[in-house]
C-alpha positions in Angstrom: 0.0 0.0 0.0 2.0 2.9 -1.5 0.5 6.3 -1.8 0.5 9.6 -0.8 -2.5 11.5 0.0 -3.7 14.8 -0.7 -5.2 17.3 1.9 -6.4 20.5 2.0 -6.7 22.8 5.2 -10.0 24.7 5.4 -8.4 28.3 4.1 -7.1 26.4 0.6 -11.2 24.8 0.7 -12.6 28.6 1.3 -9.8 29.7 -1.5 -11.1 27.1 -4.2 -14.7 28.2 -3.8 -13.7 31.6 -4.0 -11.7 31.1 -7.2 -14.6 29.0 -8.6 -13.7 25.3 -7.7 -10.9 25.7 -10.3 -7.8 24.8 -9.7 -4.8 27.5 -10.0 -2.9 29.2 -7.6 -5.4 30.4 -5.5 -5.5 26.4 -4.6 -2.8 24.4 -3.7 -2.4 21.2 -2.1 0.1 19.6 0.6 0.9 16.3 0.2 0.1 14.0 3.8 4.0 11.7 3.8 2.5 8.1 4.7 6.3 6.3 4.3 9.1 6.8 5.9 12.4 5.6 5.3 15.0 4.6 8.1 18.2 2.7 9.3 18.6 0.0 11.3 20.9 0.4 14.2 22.5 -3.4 13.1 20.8 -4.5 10.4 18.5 -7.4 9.6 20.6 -10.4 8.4 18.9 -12.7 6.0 19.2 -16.5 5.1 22.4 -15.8 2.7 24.2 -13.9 5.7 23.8 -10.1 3.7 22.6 -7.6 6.0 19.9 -5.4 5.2 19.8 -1.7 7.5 18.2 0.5 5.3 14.1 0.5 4.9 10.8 1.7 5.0 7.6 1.8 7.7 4.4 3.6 6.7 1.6 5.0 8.4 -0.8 3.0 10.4 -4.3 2.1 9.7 -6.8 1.5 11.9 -6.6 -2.1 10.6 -3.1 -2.4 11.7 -4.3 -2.2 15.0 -6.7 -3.9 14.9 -6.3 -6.9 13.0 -3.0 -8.2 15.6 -5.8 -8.5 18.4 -7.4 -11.6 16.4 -4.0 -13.6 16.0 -3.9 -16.6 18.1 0.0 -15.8 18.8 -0.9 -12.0 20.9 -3.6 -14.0 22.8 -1.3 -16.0 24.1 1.6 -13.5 24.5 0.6 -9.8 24.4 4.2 -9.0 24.0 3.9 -11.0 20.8 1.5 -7.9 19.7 4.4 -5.4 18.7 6.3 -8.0 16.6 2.8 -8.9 14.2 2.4 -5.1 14.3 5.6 -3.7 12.9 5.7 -6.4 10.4 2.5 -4.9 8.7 3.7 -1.7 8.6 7.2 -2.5 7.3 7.1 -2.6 4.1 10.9 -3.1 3.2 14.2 -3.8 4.7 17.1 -3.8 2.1 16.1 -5.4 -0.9 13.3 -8.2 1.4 9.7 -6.5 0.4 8.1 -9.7 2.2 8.2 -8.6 5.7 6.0 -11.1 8.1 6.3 -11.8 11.4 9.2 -14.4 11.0 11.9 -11.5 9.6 10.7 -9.5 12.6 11.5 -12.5 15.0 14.9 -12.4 13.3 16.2 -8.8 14.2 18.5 -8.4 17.0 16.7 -6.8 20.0 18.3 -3.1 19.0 16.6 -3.0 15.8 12.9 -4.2 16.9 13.4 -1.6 19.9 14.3 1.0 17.3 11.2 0.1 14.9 8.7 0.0 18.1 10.0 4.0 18.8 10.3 4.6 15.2 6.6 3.6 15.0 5.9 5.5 18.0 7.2 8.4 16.4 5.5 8.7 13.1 2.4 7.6 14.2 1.7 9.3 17.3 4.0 12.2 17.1 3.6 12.7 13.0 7.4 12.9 13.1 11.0 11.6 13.1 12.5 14.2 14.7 13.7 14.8 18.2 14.7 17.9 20.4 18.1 17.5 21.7 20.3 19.3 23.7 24.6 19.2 23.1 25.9 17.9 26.6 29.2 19.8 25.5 27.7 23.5 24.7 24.2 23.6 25.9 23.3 24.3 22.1 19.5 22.7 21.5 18.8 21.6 18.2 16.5 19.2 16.4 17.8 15.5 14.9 16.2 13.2 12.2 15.9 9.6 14.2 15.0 8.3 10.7 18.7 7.3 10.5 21.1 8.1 8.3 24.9 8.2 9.1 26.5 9.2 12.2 26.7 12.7 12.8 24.0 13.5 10.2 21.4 15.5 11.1 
């Protein structure tokens, strides 16, 4: 489920009536981002050995939710809940598009913990970034937990 969905806030509404319902500049849309991309602290290591750290998690439906409270595996172990959940919302790591519960199983610890705050953070936050402070300077400034490599921001 790739897509990107358009929005418009209730002045660019008021402004297309105004200008007739047409479409010029008077109305423009923002694009809602529904996938994000990230790196894994490790790195997913597949069958053949080749590890995978780069990927991509989109937003959360409803379903997502929802659909993890039916699987026989959560009723018997809540914990179980986070691994069925990232693995709908993943959609790739590296060059593996099927992502299921048995490649989440496979992650080290570090990564799944990463992906459950990663989720966290684009779902209930609407972002990847963080508010930081330099321990050295005092200097605040925002970082992109998305990944990317050290000392990128």
């Amino acid at each position: 489920m790739r897509r990107s969905v358009q929005f418009q806030s209730p002045e660019q509404v008021e402004a297309g009536a105004a200008a007739g319902g047409r479409g010029g500049s008077a109305r423009q849309q923002d694009t809602l981002r529904t996938e994000f991309g990230f790196e894994l602290p490790r790195g997913y290591v597949d069958e053949s050995g080749t590890v995978h750290r780069t990927g991509v998690m989109r937003l959360a439906t409803a379903r997502d939710e929802l659909v993890p409270l039916r699987d026989d595996r959560v009723r018997e172990n809540s914990a179980y809940l986070s691994v069925v959940l990232i693995s709908r919302v993943v959609t790739r790591i590296g060059t593996v598009e099927d992502i299921h519960p048995g490649v989440i199983e496979d992650l080290f610890a570090s990564d799944l913990a990463f992906l459950q705050d990663f989720y966290r953070r684009i779902n209930a936050e609407g972002h990847t970034r963080a508010a930081v402070t330099c321990p050295s300077c005092d200097e605040e400034f925002a970082v992109n937990l998305a990944g990317g490599r050290l000392g990128e921001s």
